[in-house]
C-alpha positions as CSV (number, residue, x, y, z in Angstrom):
1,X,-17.0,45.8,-3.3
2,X,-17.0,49.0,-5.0
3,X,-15.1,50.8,-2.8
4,X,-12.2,48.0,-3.0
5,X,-12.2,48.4,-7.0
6,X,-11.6,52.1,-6.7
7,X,-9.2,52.2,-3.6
8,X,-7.0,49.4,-5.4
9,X,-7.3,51.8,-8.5
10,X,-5.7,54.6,-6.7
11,X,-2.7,52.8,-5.0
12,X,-1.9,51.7,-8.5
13,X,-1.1,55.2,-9.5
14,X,-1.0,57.2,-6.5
15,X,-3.9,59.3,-6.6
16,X,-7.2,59.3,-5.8
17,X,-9.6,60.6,-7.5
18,X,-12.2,62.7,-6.1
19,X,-15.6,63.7,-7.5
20,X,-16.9,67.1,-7.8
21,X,-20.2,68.0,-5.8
22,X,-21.0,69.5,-2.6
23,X,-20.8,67.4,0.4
24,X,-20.4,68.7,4.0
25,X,-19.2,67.2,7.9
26,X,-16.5,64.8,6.7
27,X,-13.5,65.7,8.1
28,X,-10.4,64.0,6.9
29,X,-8.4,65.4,3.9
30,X,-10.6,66.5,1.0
31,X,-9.6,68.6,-2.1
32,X,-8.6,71.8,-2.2
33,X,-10.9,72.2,-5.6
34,X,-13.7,70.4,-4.9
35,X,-14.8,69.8,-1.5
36,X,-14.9,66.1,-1.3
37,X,-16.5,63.3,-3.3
38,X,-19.9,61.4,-3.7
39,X,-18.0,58.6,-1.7
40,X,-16.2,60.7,1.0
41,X,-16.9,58.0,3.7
42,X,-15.4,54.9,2.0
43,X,-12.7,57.1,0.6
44,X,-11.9,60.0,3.1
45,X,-8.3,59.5,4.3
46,X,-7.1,59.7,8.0
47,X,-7.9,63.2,9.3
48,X,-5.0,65.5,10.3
49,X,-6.7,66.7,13.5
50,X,-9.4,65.1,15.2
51,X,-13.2,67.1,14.3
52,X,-13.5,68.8,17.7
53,X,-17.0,71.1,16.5
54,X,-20.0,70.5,18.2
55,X,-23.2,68.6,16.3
56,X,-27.0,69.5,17.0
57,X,-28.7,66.3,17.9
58,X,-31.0,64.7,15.2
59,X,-34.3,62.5,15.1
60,X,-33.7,61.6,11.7
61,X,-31.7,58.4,11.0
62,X,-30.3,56.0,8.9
63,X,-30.2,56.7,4.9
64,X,-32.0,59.3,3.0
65,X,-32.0,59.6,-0.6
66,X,-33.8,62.0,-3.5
67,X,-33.4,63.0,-7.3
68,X,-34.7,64.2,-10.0
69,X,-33.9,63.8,-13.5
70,X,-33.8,67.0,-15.7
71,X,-32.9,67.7,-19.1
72,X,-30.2,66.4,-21.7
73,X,-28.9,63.3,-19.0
74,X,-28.5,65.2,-15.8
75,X,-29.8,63.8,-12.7
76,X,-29.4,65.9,-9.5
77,X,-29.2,63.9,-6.0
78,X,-29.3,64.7,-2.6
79,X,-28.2,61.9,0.3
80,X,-28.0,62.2,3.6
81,X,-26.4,59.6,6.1
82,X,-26.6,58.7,9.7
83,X,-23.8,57.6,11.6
84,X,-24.7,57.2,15.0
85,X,-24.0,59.2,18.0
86,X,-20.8,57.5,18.6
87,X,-19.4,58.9,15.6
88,X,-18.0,62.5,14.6
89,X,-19.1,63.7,12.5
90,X,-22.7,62.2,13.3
91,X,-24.0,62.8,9.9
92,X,-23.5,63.9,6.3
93,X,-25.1,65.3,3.6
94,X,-24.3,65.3,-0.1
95,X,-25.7,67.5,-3.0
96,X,-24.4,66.5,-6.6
97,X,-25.9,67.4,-10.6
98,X,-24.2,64.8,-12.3
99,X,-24.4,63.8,-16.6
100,X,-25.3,60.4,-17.4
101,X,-24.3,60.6,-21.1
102,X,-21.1,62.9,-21.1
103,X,-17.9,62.0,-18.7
104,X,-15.0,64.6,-17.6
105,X,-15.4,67.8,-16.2
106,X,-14.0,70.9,-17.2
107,X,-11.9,71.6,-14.0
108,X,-8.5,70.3,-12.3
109,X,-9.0,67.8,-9.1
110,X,-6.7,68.3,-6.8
111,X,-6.4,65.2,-3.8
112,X,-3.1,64.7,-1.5
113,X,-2.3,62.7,1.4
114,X,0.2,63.9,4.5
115,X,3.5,61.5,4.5
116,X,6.7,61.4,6.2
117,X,10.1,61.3,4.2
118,X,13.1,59.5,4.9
119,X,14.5,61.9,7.3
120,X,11.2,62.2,9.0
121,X,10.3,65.6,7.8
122,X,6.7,66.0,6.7
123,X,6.0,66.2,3.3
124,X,2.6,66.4,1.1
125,X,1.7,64.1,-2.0
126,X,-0.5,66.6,-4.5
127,X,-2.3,65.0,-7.5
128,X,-3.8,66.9,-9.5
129,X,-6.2,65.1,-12.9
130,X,-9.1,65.5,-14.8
131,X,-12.6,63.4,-12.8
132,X,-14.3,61.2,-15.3
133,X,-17.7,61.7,-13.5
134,X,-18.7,65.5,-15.7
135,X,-20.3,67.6,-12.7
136,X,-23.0,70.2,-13.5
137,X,-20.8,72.1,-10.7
138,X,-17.8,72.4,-12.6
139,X,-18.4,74.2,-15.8
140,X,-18.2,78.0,-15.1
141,X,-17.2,80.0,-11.4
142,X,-20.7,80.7,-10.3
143,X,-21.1,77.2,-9.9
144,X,-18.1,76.6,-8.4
145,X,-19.2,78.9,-6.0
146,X,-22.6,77.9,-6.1
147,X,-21.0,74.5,-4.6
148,X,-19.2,76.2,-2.0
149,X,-22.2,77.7,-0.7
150,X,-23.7,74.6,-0.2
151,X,-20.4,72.8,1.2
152,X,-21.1,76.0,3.9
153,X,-24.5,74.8,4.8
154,X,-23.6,71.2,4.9
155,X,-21.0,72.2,7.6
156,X,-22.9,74.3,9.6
157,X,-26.8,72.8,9.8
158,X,-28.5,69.6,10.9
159,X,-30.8,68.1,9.8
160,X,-33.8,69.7,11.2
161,X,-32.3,73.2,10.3
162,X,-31.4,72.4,6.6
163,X,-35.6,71.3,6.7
164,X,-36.5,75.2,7.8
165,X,-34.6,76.7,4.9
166,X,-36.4,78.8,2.7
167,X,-35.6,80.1,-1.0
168,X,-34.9,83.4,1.0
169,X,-32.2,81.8,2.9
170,X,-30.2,80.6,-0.1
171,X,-27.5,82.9,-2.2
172,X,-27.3,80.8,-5.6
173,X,-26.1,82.3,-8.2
174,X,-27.4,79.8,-10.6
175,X,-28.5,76.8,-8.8
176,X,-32.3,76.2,-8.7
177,X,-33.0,76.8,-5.1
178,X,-36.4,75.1,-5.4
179,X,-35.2,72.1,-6.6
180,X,-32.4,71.8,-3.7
181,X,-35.0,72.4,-1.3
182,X,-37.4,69.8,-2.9
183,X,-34.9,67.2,-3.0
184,X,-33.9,68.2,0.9
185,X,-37.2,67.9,1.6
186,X,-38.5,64.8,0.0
187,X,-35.4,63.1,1.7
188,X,-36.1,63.7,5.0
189,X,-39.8,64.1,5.0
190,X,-40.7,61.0,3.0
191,X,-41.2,57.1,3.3
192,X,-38.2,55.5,1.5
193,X,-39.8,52.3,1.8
194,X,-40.2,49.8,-0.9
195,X,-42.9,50.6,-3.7
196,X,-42.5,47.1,-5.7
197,X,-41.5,43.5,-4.6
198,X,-38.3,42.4,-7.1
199,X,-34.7,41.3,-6.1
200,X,-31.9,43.5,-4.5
201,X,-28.5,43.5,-6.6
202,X,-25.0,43.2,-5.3
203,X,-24.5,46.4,-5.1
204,X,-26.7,49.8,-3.9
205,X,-24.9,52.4,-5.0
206,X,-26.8,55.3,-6.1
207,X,-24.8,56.7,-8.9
208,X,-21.9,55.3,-10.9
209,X,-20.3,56.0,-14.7
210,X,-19.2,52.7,-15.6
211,X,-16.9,52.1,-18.8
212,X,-14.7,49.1,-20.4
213,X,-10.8,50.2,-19.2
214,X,-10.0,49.6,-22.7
215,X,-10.7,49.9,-26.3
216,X,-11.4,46.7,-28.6
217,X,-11.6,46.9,-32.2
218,X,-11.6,50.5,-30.9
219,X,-14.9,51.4,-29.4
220,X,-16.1,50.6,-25.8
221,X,-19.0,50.2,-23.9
222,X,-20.6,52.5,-21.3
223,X,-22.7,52.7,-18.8
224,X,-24.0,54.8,-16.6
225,X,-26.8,53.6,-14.0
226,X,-29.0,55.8,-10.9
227,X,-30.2,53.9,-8.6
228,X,-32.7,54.7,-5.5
229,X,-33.4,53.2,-2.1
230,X,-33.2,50.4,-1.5
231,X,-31.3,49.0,-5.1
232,X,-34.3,50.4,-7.2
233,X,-33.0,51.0,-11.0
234,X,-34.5,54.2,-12.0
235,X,-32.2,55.1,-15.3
236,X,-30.0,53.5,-17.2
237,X,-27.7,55.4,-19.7
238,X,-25.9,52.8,-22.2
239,X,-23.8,53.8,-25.2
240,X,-21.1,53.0,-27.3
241,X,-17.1,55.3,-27.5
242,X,-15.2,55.3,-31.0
243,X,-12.3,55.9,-30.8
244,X,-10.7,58.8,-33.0
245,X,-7.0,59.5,-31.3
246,X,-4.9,58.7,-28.3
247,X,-6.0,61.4,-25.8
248,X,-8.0,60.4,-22.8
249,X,-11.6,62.0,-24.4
250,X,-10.6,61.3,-28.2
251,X,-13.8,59.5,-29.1
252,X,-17.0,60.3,-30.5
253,X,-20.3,58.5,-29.0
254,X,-23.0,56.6,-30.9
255,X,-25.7,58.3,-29.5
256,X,-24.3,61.8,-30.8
257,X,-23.5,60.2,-34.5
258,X,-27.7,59.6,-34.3
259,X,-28.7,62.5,-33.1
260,X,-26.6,64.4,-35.8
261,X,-27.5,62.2,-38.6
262,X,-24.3,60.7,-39.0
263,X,-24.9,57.1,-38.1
264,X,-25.5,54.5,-40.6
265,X,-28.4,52.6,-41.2
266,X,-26.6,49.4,-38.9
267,X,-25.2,52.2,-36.2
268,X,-28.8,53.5,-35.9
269,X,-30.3,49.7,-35.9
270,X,-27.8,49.0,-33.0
271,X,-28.4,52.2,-30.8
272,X,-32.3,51.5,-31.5
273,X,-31.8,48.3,-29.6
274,X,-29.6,49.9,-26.7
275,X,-32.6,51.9,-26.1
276,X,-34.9,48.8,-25.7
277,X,-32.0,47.6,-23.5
278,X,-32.6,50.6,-21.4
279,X,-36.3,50.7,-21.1
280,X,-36.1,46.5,-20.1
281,X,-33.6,46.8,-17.6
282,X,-35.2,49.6,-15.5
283,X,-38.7,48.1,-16.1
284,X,-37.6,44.3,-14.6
285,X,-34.7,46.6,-12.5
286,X,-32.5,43.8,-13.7
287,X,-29.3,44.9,-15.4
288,X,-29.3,41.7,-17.2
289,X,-32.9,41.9,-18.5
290,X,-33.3,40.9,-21.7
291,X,-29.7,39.3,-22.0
292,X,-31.1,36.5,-23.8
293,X,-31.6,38.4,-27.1
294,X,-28.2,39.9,-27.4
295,X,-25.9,37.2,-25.8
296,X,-24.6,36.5,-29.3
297,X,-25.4,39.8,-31.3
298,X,-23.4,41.9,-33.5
299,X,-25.2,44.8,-35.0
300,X,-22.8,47.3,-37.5
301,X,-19.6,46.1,-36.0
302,X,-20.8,46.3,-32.4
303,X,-19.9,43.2,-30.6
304,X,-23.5,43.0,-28.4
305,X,-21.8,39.8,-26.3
306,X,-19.4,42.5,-24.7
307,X,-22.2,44.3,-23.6
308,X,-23.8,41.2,-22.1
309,X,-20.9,40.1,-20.3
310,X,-20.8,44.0,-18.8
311,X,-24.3,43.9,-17.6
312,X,-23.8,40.4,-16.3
313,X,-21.2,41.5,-13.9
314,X,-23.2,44.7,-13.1
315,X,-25.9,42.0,-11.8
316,X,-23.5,40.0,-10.3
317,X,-21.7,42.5,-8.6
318,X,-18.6,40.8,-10.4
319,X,-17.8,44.6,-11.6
320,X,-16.9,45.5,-7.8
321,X,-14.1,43.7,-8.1
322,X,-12.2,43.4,-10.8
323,X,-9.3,45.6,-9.5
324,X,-10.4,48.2,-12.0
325,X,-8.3,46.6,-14.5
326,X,-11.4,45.7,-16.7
327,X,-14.3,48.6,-16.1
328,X,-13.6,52.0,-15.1
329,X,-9.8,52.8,-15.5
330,X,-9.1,55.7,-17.8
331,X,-5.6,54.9,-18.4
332,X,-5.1,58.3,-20.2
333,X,-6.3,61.0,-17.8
334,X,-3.6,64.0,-17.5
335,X,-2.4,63.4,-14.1
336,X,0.3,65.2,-12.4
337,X,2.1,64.6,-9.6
338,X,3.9,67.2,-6.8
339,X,5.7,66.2,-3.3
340,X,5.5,69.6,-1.3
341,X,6.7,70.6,1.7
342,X,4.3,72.3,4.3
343,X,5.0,75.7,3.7
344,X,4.7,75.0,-0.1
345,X,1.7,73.6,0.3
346,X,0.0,75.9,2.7
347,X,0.9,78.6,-0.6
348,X,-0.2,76.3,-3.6
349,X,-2.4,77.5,-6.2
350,X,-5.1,75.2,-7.4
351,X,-5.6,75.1,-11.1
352,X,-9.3,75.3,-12.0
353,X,-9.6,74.8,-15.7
354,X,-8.8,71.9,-17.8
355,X,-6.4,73.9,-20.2
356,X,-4.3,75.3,-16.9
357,X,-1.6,72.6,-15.7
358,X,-0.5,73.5,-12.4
């Protein structure tokens, strides 16, 4: 499963990556520049102290899922889960404004796990890298603190209290506060049943930025997928990553070289037929819709059969777990890594920008 591929990922290097949006009641360890990640429950490592705060009953259970797609590739979500009473916290929300198109985000991640060294003493492991999921939250302070507003209200409210909000209530700086409250709303207020009768994938996550691990004949694929309740393809984002130097975002993307005219005539061909990929795959919500027309294609140096094996495993759910040594491992991010002890870490300071190494 997913959360395997990513978890092996991380005890590869020693860090785990966390993403940036605003998600509330997770306890656990979270990061000290972003509040925790789109995956906090499957990822969220043992809490230091046990989450002792008291939780307003609920009525509404299970799942809960809404988005919207807005302009230039963003696609803002809101999810809320239901743990059961037996469990603390008893439920979670998440908020996130994620690209489609574009990875990286222009901020430092910071994640770290509480160890014990060889003389018993404890000691903190601090990672700090650059998330290849680009958040709409991390590209100037106000929304930083736009996002910490939220993490506020996901910590404090239930369900029923988050439905009462009103614009009035919110202090965005630059966050459309009808939109968060549409998306809130049409969560918990609306049927998530099915609206059409076609076959569940092997895997239901919602959103994911998926990418080859490595350059051949130096471009890779990517692709980036949102997908509803229950396993409903709503948009696919597909496109191809030259590769122009040896730094974790030196490339330059197809879809850019035809929107500024600097594609040739075989580049434009191939990216016209990724877009038919697109429309097919969401239309049959099959990732490997239309596979049979591209199985053996090559278009302007663009190996399509790479491609079809990608979606393949997509549909499979073969992509879940390949150990992350075939999709999804950025093998250049700037990572750094610090072993603190407690009083150093209570007295960090986080780096927020991409050009300020801690």
């Amino acid at each position: 499963m997913k959360t395997r591929r990513r978890i092996t990922a991380f005890l590869l290097t020693g860090l785990m990556v966390l993403g940036l949006c605003a998600c509330g009641k997770t306890g656990g360890s979270t990061s000290a520049s972003t509040k925790a990640s789109e995956d906090v429950p499957s990822y969220t490592l043992p809490p230091m102290t046990a989450d002792t705060r008291e939780y307003a009953p609920t009525e509404i259970k299970g799942r809960r899922f809404a988005y919207e797609l807005l302009d230039d590739d963003w696609v803002a979500v809101f999810r809320y889960d239901y743990g059961g009473e037996d469990v603390m916290p008893p439920y979670y929300f998440i908020f996130y404004i994620k690209n489609m198109r574009y990875r990286f985000n222009e901020e430092w991640t910071e994640s770290w796990t509480e160890n014990t060294d060889k003389n018993g003493n404890k000691v903190y492991d601090v990672s700090y890298t650059i998330h290849p999921d680009k958040s709409w939250f991390s590209l100037n302070n106000s929304r930083r603190r736009d996002r910490e507003t939220i993490n506020e209200l996901f910590d404090t409210l239930s369900p029923e209290q988050m439905l009462a909000l009103k614009e009035d209530d919110l202090q965005f700086e630059e966050l459309d506060k009808a939109l968060f409250l549409r998306l809130i709303r049409k969560a918990l207020t609306e049927e998530q049943a099915p609206e059409k009768d076609v076959p569940k994938h092997q895997i239901d996550y919602f959103y994911s930025m998926e990418y080859e691990s490595s350059y051949r004949d130096d471009y890779k694929f990517q692709v980036c997928y949102l997908m509803s309740l229950p396993g409903y393809l709503e948009k696919i984002v597909i496109d191809v990553l030259y590769k122009t130097g040896e730094a974790y975002n030196d490339y330059v993307q197809l879809s850019d070289l035809v929107r500024d005219g600097r594609a040739s005539t075989e580049q434009q061909e191939a990216y016209a037929f990724i877009r038919k990929i697109e429309d097919v795959v969401v239309a049959q919500n099959r990732f490997d819709a239309l596979s049979d027309e591209y199985e053996d294609l090559e278009i302007g140096g663009i190996d399509f059969s790479r491609l079809w094996q990608f979606m393949q495993d997509l549909e499979t759910g073969a992509i879940l777990s390949d150990s992350g040594a075939k999709y999804g491992w950025e093998k250049n991010l700037p990572m750094i890594q610090k072993e603190m002890t407690p009083e150093e870490f209570a007295t960090r300071e986080v780096p927020a920008w991409t050009g300020e190494m801690p």
